[in-house]
C-alpha positions as CSV (number, residue, x, y, z in Angstrom):
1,X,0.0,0.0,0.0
2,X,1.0,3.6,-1.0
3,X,2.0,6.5,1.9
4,X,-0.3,9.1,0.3
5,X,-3.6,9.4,-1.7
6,X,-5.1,12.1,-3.7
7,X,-8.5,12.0,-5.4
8,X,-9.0,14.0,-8.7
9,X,-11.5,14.0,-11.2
10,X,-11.1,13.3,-14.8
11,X,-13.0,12.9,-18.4
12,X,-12.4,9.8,-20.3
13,X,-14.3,9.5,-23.4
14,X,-16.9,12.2,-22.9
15,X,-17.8,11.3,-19.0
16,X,-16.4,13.1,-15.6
17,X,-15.6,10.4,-12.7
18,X,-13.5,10.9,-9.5
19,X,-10.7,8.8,-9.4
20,X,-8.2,8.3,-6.3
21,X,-4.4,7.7,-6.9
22,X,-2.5,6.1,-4.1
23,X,1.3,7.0,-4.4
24,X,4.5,7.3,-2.8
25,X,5.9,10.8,-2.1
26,X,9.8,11.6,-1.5
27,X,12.1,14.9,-1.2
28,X,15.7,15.6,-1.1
29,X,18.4,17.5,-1.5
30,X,18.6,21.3,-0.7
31,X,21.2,22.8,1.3
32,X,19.4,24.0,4.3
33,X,19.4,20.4,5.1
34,X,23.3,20.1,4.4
35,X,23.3,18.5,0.8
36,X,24.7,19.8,-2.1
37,X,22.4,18.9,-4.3
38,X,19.5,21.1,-5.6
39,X,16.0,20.5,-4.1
40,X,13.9,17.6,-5.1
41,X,10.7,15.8,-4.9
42,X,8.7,13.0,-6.4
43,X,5.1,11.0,-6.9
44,X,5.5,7.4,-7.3
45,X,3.0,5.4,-8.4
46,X,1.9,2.9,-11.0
47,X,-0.8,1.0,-12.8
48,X,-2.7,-0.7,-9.7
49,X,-2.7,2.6,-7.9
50,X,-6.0,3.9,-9.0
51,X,-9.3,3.5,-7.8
52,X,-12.9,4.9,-8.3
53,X,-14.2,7.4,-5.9
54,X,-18.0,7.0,-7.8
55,X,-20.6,6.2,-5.0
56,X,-21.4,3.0,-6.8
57,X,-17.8,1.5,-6.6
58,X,-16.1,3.7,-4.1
59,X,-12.8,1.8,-3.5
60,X,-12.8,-0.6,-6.3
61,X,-9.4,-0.6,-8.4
62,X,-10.3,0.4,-12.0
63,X,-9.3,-1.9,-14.6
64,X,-6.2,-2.3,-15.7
65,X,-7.0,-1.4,-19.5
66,X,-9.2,1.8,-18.1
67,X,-5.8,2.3,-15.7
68,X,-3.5,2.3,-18.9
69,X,-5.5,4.5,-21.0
70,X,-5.7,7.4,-18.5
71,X,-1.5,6.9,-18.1
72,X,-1.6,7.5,-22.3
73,X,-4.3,10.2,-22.4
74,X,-3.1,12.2,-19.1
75,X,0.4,11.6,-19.1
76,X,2.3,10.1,-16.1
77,X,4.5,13.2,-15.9
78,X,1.5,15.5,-16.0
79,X,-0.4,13.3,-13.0
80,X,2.8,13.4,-11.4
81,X,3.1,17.3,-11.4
82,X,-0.2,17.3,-10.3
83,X,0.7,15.0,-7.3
84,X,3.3,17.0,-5.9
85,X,1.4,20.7,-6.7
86,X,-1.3,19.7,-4.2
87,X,0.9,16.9,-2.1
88,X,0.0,18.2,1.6
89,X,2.1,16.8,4.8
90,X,5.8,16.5,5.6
């Protein structure tokens, strides 16, 4: 199981459902924590991270083909970004 979750909505061939994304979030770097390397933070996550937040199936993974399609159409970058813009905690 993922550290973090985050629920978004999204439109997939002409409807709007509310997904949630379970993912792993990490940070780095920066020297007011004595590193010499530039700041840094990441989302991890995969297919097999996303589930429906729709009343009906609330918790239920989404299939693996429906899971693959949004990674095409979306982007994993761009679902990453979106992570870590609205990532709250540590």
């Amino acid at each position: 199981m993922r550290s973090h979750s985050q629920t978004l909505t999204l439109e997939h061939r002409g409807c709007e459902f509310e997904i949630r994304i379970d993912y792993d979030y990490a940070k780095g770097g920066s020297n007011s924590h004595g590193s010499d390397e530039p700041a840094w933070e990441e989302a991890t996550f995969d297919v097999g991270d996303f589930y429906s937040e729709e009343k009906r199936t609330k918790g239920n993974p989404l299939s693996k083909r429906l899971q693959k399609e949004i990674l095409s159409k979306e982007n994993e970058y761009q679902l990453g970004e979106y992570l870590l813009f609205y990532h709250v905690g540590e």
